[in-house]
C-alpha positions in Angstrom: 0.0 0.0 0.0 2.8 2.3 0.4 4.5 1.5 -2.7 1.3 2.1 -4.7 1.3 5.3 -2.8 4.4 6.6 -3.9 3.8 5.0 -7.3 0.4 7.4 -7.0 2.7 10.4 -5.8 5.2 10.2 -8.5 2.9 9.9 -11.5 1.0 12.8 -10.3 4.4 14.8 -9.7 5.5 14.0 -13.8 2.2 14.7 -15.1 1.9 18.1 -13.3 5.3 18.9 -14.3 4.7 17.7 -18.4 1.9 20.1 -17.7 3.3 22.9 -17.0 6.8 22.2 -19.5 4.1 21.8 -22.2 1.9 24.8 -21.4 4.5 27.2 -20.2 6.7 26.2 -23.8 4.1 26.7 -26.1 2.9 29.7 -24.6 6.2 31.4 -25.2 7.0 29.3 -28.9 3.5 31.5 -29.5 4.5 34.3 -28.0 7.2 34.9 -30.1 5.1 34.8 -33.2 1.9 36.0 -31.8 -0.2 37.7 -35.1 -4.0 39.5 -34.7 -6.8 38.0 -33.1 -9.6 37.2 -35.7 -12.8 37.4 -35.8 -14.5 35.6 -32.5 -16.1 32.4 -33.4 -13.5 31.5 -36.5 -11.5 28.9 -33.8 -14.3 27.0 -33.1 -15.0 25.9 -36.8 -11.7 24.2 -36.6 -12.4 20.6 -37.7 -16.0 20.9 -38.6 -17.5 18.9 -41.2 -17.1 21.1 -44.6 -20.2 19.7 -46.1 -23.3 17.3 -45.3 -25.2 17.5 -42.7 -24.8 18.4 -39.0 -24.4 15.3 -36.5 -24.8 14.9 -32.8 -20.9 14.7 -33.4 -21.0 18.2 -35.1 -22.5 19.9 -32.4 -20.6 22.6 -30.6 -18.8 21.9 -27.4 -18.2 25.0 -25.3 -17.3 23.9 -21.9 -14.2 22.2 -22.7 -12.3 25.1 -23.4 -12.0 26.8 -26.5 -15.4 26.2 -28.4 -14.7 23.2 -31.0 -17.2 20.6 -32.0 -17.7 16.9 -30.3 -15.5 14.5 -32.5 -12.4 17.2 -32.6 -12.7 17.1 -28.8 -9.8 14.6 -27.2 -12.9 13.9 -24.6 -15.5 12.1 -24.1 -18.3 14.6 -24.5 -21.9 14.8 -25.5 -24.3 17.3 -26.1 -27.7 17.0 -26.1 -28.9 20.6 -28.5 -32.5 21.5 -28.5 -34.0 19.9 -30.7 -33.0 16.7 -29.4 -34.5 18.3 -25.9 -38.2 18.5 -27.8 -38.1 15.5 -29.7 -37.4 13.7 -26.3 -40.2 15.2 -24.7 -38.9 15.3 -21.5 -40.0 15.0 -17.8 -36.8 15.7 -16.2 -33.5 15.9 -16.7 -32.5 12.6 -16.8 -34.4 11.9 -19.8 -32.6 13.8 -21.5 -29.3 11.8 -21.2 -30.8 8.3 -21.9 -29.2 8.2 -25.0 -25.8 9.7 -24.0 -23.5 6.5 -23.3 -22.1 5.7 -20.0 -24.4 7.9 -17.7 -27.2 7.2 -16.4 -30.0 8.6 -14.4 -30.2 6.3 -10.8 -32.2 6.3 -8.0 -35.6 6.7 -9.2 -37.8 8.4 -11.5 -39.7 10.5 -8.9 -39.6 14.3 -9.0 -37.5 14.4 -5.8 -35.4 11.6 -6.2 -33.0 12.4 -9.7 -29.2 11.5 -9.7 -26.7 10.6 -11.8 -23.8 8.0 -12.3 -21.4 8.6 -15.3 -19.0 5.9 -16.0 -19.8 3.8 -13.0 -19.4 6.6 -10.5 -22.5 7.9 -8.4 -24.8 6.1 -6.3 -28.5 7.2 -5.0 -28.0 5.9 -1.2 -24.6 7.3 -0.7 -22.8 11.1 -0.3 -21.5 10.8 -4.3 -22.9 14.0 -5.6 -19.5 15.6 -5.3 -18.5 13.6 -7.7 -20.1 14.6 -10.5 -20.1 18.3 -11.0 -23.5 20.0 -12.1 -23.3 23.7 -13.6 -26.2 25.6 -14.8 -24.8 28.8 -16.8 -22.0 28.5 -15.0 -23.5 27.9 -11.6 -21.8 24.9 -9.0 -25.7 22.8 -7.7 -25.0 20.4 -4.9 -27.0 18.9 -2.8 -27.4 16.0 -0.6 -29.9 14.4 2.2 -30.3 11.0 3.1 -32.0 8.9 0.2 -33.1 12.2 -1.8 -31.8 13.1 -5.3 -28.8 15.6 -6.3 -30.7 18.2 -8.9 -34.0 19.7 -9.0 -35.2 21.5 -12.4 -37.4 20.9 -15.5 -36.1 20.5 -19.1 -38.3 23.0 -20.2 -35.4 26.0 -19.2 -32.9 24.4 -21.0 -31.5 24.9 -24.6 -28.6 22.6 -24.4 -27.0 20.2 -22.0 -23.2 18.9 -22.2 -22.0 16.0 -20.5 -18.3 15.9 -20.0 -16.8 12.1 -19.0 -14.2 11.5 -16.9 -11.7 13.6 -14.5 -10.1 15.6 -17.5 -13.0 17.5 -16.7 -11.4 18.8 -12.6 -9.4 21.2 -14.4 -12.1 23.6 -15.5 -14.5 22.6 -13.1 -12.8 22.0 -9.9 -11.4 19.3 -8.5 -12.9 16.0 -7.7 -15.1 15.2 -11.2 -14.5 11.7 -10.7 -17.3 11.3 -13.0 -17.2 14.1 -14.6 -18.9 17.4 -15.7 -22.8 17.9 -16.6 -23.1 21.4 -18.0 -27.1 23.2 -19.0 -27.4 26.4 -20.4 -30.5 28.0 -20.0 -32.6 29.6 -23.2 -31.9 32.8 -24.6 -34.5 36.0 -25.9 -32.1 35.5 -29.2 -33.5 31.6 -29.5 -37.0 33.0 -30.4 -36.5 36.2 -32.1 -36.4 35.9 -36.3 -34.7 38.5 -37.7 -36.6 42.0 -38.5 -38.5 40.7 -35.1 -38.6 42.7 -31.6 -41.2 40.4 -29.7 -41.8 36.9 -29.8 -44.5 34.8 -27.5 -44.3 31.2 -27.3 -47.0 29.0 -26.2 -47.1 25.2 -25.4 -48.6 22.7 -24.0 -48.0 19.0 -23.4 -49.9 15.4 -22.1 -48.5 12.5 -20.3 -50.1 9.8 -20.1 -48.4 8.1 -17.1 -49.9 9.5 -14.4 -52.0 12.0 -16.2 -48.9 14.6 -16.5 -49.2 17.8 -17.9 -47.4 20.8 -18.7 -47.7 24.2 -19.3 -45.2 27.3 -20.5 -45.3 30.5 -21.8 -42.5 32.3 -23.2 -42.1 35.9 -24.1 -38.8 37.5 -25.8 -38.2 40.7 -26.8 -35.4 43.4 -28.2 -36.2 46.9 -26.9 -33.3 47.9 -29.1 -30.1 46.6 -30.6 -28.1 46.2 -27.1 -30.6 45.2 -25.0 -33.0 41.5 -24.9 -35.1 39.8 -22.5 -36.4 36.9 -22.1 -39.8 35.7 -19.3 -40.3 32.2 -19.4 -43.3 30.2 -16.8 -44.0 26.8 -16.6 -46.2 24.2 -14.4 -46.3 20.5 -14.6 -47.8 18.1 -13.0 -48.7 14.3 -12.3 -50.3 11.6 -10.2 -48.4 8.7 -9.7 -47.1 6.6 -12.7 -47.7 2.9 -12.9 -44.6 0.2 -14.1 -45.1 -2.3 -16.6 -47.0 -4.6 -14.4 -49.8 -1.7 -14.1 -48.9 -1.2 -10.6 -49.1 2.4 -8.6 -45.1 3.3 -8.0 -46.2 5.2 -5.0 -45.0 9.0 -3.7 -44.2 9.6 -7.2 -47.2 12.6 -7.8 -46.2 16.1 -7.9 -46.8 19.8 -8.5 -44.0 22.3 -9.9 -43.3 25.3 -10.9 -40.6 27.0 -12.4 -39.3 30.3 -14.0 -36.8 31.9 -16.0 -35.6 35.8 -16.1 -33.1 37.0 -18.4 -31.9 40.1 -19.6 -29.0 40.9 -22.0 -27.2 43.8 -22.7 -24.4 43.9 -25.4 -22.0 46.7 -25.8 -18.6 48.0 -27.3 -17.1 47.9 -30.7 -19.7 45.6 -33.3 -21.4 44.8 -29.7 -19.4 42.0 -29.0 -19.5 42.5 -25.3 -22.4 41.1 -22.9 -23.1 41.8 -19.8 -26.4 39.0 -18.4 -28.4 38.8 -15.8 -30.6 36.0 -15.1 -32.6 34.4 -12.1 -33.7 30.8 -12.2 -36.7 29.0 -9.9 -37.8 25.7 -9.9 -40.6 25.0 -7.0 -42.2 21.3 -6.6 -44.8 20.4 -3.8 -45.5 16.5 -3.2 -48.1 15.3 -0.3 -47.6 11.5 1.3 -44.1 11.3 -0.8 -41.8 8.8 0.0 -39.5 9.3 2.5 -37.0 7.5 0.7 -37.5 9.1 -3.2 -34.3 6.8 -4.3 -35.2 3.3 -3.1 -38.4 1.2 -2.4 -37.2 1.1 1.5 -40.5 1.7 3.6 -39.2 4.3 5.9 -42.9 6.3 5.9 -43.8 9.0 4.3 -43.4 13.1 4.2 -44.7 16.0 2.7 -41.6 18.1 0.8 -41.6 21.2 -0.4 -38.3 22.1 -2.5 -37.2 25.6 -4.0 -34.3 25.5 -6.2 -33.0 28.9 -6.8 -30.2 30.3 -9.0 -28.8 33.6 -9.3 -26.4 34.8 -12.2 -24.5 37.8 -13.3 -22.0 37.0 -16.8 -19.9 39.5 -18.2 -17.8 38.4 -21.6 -15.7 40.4 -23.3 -14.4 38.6 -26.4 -11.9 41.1 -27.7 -11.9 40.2 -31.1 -9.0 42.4 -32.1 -7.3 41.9 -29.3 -5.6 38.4 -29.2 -4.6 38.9 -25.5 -8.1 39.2 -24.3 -11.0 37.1 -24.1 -12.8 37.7 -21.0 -15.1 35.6 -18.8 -16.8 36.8 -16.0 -19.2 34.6 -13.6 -21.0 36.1 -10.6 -23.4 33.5 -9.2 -25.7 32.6 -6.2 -27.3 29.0 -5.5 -29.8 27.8 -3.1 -31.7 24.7 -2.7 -34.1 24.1 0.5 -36.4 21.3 1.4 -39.0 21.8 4.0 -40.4 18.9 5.2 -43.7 18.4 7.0 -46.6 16.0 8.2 -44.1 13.3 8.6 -45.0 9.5 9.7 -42.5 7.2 10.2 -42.4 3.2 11.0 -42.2 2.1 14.6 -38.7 1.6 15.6 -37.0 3.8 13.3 -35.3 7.0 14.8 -37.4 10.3 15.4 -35.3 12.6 14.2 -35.9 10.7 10.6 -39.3 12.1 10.4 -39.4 15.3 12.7 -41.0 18.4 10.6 -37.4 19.8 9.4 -36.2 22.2 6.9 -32.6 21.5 4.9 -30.8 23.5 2.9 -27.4 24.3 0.6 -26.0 28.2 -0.2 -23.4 29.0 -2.8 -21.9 32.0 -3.3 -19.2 31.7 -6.5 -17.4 33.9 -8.1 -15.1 32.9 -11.5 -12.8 34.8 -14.0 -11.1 33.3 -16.7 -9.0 34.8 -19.6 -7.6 32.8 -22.6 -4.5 34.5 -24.5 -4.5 33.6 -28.2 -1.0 33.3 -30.4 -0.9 32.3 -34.0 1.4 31.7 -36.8 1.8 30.1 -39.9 1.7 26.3 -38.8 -0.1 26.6 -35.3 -2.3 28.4 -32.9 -2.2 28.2 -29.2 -5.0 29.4 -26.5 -3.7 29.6 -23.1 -6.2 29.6 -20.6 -6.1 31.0 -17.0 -8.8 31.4 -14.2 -9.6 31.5 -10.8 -13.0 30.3 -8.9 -13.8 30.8 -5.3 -16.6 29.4 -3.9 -18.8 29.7 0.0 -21.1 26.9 1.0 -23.8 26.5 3.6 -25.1 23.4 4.9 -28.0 24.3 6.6 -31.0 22.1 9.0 -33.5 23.2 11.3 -35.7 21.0 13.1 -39.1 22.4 13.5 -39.8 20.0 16.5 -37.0 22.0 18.2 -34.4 19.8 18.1 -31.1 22.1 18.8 -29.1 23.5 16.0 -26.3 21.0 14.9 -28.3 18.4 17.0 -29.4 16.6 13.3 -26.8 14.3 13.3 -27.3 12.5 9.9 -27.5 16.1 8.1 -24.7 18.0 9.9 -24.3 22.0 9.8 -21.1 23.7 8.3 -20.2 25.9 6.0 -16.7 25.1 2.9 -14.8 27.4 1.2 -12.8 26.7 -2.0 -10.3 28.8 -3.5 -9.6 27.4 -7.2 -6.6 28.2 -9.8 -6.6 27.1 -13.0 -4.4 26.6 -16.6 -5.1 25.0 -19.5 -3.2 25.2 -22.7 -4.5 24.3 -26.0 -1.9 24.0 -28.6 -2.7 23.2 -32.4 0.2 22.4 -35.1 -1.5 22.6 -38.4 -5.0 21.5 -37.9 -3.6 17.9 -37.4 -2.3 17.8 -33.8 -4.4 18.9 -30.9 -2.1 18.7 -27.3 -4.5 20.4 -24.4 -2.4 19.8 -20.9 -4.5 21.5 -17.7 -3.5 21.6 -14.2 -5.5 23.2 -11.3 -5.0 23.8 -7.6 -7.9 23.9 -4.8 -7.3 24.4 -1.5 -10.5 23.8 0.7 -11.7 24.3 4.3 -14.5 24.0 6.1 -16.1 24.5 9.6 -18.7 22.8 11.7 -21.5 24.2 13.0 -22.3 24.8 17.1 -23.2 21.5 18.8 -21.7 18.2 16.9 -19.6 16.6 19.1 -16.4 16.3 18.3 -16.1 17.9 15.3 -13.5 21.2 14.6 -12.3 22.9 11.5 -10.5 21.3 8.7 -8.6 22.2 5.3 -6.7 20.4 2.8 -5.6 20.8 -0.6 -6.0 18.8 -3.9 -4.0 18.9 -7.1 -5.6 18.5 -10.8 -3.1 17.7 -13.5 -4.3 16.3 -17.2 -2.3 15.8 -20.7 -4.7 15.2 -23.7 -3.9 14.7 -27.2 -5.8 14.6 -30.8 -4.3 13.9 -33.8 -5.7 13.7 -37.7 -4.5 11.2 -40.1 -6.6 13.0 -42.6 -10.2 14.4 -42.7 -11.9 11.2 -42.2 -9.7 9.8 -39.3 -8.4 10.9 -36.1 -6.7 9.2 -32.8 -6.6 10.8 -29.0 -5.8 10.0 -25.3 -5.5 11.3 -22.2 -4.2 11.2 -18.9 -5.6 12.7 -15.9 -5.5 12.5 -11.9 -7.6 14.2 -9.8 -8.4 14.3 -6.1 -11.8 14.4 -4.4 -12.2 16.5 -0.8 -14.7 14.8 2.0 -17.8 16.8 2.0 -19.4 18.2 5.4 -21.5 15.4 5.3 -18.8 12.6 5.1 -16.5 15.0 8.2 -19.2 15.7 10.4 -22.2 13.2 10.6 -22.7 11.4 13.7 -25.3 9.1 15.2 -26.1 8.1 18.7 -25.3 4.3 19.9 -28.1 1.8 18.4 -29.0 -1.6 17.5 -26.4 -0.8 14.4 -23.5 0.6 16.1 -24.4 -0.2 19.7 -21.0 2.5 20.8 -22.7 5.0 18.4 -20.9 6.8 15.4 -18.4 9.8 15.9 -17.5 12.5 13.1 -14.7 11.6 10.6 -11.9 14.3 10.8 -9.5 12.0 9.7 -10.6 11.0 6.2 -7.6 11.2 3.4 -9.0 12.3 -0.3 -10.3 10.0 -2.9 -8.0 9.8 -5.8 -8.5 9.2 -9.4 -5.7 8.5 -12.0 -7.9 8.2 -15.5 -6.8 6.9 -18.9 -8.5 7.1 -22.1 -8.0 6.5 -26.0 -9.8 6.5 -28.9 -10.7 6.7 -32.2 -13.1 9.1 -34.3 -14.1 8.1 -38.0 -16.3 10.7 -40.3 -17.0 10.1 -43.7 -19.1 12.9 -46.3 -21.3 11.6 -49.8 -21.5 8.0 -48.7 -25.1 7.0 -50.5 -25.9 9.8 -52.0 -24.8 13.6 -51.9 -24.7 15.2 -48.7 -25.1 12.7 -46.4 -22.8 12.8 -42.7 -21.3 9.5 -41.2 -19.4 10.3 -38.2 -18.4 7.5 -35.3 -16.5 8.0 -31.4 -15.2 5.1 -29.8 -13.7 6.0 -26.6 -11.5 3.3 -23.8 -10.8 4.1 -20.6 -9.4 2.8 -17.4 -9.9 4.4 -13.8 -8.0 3.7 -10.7 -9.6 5.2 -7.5 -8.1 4.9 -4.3 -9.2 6.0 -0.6 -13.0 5.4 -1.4 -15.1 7.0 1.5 -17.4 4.4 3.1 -19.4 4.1 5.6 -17.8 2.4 8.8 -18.3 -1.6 8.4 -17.2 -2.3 11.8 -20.8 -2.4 12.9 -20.6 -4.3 16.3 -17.7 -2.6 18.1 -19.2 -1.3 21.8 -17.1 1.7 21.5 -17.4 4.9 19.3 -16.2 4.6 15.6 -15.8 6.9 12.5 -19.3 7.6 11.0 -16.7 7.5 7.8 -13.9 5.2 6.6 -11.5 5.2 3.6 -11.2 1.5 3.0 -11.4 0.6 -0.6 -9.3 0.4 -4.1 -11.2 0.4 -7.1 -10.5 0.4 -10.8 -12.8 1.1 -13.5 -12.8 0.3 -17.3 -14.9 0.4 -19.9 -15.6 1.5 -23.7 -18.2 4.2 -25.1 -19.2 4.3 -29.1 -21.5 7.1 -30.0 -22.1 7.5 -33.8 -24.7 8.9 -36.3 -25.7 9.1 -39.9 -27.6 11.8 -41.2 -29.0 12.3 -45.1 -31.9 14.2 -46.2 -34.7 12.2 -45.5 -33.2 9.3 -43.3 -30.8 9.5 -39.9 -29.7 7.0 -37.5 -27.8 7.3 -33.7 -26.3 5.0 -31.8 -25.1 5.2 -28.1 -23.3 2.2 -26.5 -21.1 1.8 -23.1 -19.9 -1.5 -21.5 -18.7 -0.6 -18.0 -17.0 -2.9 -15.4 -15.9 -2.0 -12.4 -14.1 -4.1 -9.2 -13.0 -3.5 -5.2 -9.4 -4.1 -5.7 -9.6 -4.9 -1.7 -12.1 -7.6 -1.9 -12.7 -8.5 -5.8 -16.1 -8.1 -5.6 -17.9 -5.6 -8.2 -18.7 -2.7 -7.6 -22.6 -2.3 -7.0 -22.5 1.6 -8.7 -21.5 0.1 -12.2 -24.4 0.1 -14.9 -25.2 -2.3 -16.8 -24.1 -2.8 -21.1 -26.6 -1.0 -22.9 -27.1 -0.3 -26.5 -29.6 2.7 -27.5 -30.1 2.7 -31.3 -32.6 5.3 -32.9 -33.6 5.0 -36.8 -36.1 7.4 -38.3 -36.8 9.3 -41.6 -38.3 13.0 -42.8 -40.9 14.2 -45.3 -39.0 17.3 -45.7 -42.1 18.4 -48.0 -44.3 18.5 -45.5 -41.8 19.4 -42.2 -42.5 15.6 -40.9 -40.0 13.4 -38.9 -40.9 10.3 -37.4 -38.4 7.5 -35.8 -38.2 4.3 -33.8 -36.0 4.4 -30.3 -34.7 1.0 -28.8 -33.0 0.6 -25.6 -30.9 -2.6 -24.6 -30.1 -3.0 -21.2 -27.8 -6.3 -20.7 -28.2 -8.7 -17.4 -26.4 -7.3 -14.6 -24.7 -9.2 -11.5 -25.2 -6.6 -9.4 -26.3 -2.9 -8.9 -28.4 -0.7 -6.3 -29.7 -3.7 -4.4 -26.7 -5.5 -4.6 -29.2 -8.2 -6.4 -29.2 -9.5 -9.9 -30.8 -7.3 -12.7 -32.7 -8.9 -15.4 -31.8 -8.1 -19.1 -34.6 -6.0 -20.8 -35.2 -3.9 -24.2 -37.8 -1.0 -24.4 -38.7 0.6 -27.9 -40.5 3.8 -28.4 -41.8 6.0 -31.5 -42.0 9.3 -32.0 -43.2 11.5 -34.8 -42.7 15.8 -35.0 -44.5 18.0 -37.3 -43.4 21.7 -37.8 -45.3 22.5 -41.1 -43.0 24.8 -43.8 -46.2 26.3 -45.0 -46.6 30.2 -44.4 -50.0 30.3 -43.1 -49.0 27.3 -40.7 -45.5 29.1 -39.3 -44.7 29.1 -36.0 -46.4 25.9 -34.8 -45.2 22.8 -33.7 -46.9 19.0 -32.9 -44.9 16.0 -31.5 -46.3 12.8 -30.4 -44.4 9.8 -28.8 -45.5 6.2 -27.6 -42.8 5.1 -24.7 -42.2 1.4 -23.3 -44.9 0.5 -26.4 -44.6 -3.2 -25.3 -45.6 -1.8 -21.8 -42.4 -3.9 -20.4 -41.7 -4.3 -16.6 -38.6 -4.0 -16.0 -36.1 -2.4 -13.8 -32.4 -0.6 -13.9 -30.1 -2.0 -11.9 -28.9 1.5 -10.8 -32.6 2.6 -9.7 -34.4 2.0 -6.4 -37.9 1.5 -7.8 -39.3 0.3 -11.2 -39.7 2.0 -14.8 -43.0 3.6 -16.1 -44.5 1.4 -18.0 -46.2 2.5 -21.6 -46.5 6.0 -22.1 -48.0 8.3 -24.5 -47.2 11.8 -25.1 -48.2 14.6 -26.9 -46.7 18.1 -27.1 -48.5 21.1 -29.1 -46.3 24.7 -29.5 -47.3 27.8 -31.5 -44.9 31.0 -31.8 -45.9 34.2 -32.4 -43.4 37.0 -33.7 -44.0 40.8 -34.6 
């Protein structure tokens, strides 16, 4: 164990320093042949498809640094645009992703009970939303309480989602991403404004069948003049519980929400290339007699919950176009997620405090600035890229019963503070070779709040090296890799809880101060194939096959020593793991015909025990096929989902194989007189199948129809 330690130490120690040799020497090889900046936007068509049509792979990536498109990226990265959003219909934000390979949404598919797991890390009954890093517009969301989900939102305020794989991810996003990054960007007034257009109102409606779901939204846009847009957005949904495959109630699975989107933006400076936005975000939901646990089917009673997700956030950008020494990013942002609980009732036996009338709560302040200095010459361009992000968090619960502050054990009080610095190069030697090495530094501490025993103030530091490299045989052919470590800080759940002695732990659990970091070293490779005028003229082939292997060491677990009569660790570091798997994502795209594929086989092992892992999904193959009447503005498809057996998952049980197929079919008529409006209709689970994923606590909705009806209006 010490070896591998040092072995740990001294790769992290060579890839910091090939790093910084390969950022800090191509930032001066640029320097000394730095020419003008030119127009913003021209980098990011860089490796773009020069004819046919645009792919899922030709989609524009902007959160991995400078903006390029998915298959140039040396990452494993997916983004989900909105059309894709409408076609899927969606409920919440996990349906979005089902067709994005290796992530998954776990826990369950009530309102209050949405996680993720990407690559075979996250898991609904335990602290591992840190993770996986969610942003919205920039935003950090965290939250965690016992057996609830991680994020609270609805699709409908989104226009694009990206999901980053993997820890190359810590260096932008902060240290930790074990999993890696989910990024959603909100909508802007510009989505919905046609040009020689100052106001826009959007209308639409939409049916679930499941549970008698509805939804309603109203969207109004407008330009009061040529700096200055806004954007109002409402929505409320709704729905009784759903019923499974086998027609049965999946109860505490009804809901009310409602949420809402402000957003003004005012541009500014020479050809109004600077922005200044300002946005607020709110996403309410109400649910009577929900289950107390929303991840799992565990009977621990049942609760009323209120949540309010709230999200605050001020964006300055100033690109700089002709200025290659400036390009400006500015992030101002407040977070804050509450849960009120009330009319509680619990099972006999089970401990009070579980079901007391409580309220719970995470607050984040943030504040980020980034620059990225461009050089070119004749045979290359290089983008260096510094930044800085601080961060404040409160952990907040109050117990309406009057249980004393701090007193909650299982949701302990504190408050963390990050202070994150950040480099990543991005060097390009003509158009063929891509090298992008990052490195980042965090240093963390946090305090406790009054009243858990035992617990005092505690810092650390983590370190976030990566080297990542892409290189084109020709237009049709590229190979990359990567190499990353990152390290993952004990959150003030995993320090501080504590429990009182019990049947469990008759000597009761004290708080862990003395947890070490988890640790990640990552290694990927892969291949990306596009071909052009295949069949027939214009048609787009492009496939992504990505490998990768994770080591993680110092996994935080709960304390197995379960019988001792004397105090022990709420929190342990015990186990070894290592992580491997392979992810293909392709597509083919004509006229009146496409195709997608997304596949991941993921396996994952306790290097302590040899057991697998429970968090590791099972191999799954989504394949969609569809066609258009372009004549008439028609698409139509068939969706098929493969989920393989699985030895083990949430329950730690056996998963049975399954395959669920859905249709859909989208209207959005080219005639004049019809302009504006939009119909979609979509049969899920058409077989009504029961089944169940091994990385959810409760069972799938079984058949569903849907039906969505929009109408713009523009003047």
């Amino acid at each position: 164990m010490r070896i591998m330690g040092l072995v740990a130490r001294n790769v992290t120690a060579l890839l910091g320093g090939a790093a910084m040799t390969i950022m800090v020497g191509a930032h001066v090889a640029g320097a000394q042949q730095a020419e003008q900046k030119t127009e913003t936007g021209e980098q990011t068509q860089a490796g773009a498809a020069k004819k046919g049509r645009v792919t899922l792979l030709q989609r524009l990536v902007v959160g991995a640094g400078v903006d390029k498109i998915a298959i140039d990226t040396p990452q494993a990265v997916t983004v989900v645009d909105q059309e894709q959003i409408d076609q899927d219909q969606p409920q919440t934000i996990g349906d979005t992703l089902r067709d994005v390979p290796g992530v998954t949404a776990i826990g369950s598919d009530r309102i209050f009970g949405e996680a993720f797991n990407i690559r075979g890390i996250g898991g609904a009954a335990a602290a591992d939303e840190s993770k996986i890093i969610i942003n919205v517009d920039g935003t950090p969301k965290f939250y965690e309480q016992y057996r609830m989900g991680s994020f609270f939102s609805d699709p409908e305020l989104y226009k694009q989602v990206e999901v980053l794989r993997g820890p190359a991810s810590s260096t932008l996003y902060g240290s930790g991403a074990l999993g890696g990054v989910i990024n959603l960007t909100t909508k802007d007034a510009a989505d919905f404004l046609a040009p020689g257009q100052n106001n826009a109102v959007r209308v639409k409606s939409a049916y679930d069948s499941n549970g008698t779901g509805l939804l309603g939204s109203t969207i109004y846009a407008t330009r009061l003049n040529d700096n200055f847009e806004f954007l109002g957005m409402g929505n409320y949904r709704q729905s009784d519980d759903y019923k499974d495959g086998n027609g049965d109630e999946i109860p505490g699975s009804s809901f009310d929400s409602w949420s809402g989107l402000a957003k003004g933006t005012y541009r500014f400076g020479d050809g109004n290339e600077q922005s200044i936005r300002l946005s607020y975000q709110r996403w309410q939901g109400d649910g009577d007699d929900q289950a107390y646990a929303q991840t799992d089917d565990n009977d621990f009673g049942t609760v009323d919950r209120k949540v309010t997700d709230q999200t605050l956030v001020f964006a300055y950008e100033n690109p700089a176009s002709d200025n290659p020494w400036l390009d400006l990013k500015l992030n101002l942002s407040y977070s804050d997620t509450s849960n009120e609980q009330s009319n509680a009732s619990g099972i006999p036996g089970t401990p009070n405090q579980l079901f007391d009338d409580s309220d719970y709560s995470y607050k984040t302040l943030q504040a980020r600035l980034e620059n990225t200095f461009e050089y070119k010459a004749d045979n290359f361009e290089n983008y260096l890229t510094v930044g800085t992000q601080i961060s404040h968090q409160d952990r907040e619960a109050e117990s309406i019963a009057g249980i004393q502050p701090g007193s909650i054990l299982f949701h302990p009080e504190g408050t963390e503070n990050k202070y994150g610095f950040y480099a990543q190069n991005e060097f390009v030697w003509r158009e063929k070779l891509t090298l992008i090495p990052g490195i980042r530094y965090d240093y963390r501490d946090t305090s406790p709040a009054d009243g858990i025993s035992g617990a005092e103030d505690s810092s650390d530091d983590a370190f976030s090296p990566k080297l990542a490299a892409l290189y084109k045989l020709n237009d049709n052919f590229s190979v990359f890799g990567s190499v990353a470590h990152t390290e993952r800080f004990p959150t003030i759940d995993e320090l501080y809880s504590t429990s009182a002695p019990g049947r469990t732990y008759p000597g009761g659990r004290a708080a862990s101060l003395d947890l070490e970091k988890e640790t990640s070293n990552n290694y990927e490779a892969g291949f990306a194939v596009s071909g052009y005028d295949l069949v027939r003229a214009g048609d787009t082939l492009q496939l992504k096959t990505t490998g990768f292997y994770n080591q993680i060491r110092n996994l935080i677990s709960t304390n197995p020593n379960n019988r001792s009569r004397l105090p022990v660790t709420y929190y342990v570091n015990i186990n070894e793991a290592k992580i491997y798997g392979v992810e293909v994502e392709g597509s083919y795209d004509a006229e009146v015909f496409f195709t997608r594929l997304a596949y991941s086989n993921i396996k994952g092992e306790d290097e302590e025990t040899g057991e697998p892992l429970t968090t590791i999904p099972a191999q799954t193959l989504a394949m969609t096929i569809g066609g258009r009447i372009i004549d008439y503005g028609v698409e139509y498809g068939w969706r098929s989902t493969f989920a393989a057996h699985a030895d083990t998952g949430f329950t730690g049980e056996p998963t049975a194989g399954y395959g669920l197929h859905d249709i859909f079919a989208s209207w959005k008529p080219i005639d004049e007189k019809y302009a504006g409006f939009e119909a979609r209709f979509a049969v899920e689970n058409l077989f009504d199948k029961f089944y169940r994923n091994n990385l959810a606590g409760t069972d799938g909705k079984g058949r569903t129809f849907k039906i969505t009806l929009a109408k713009q209006f523009g003047w």
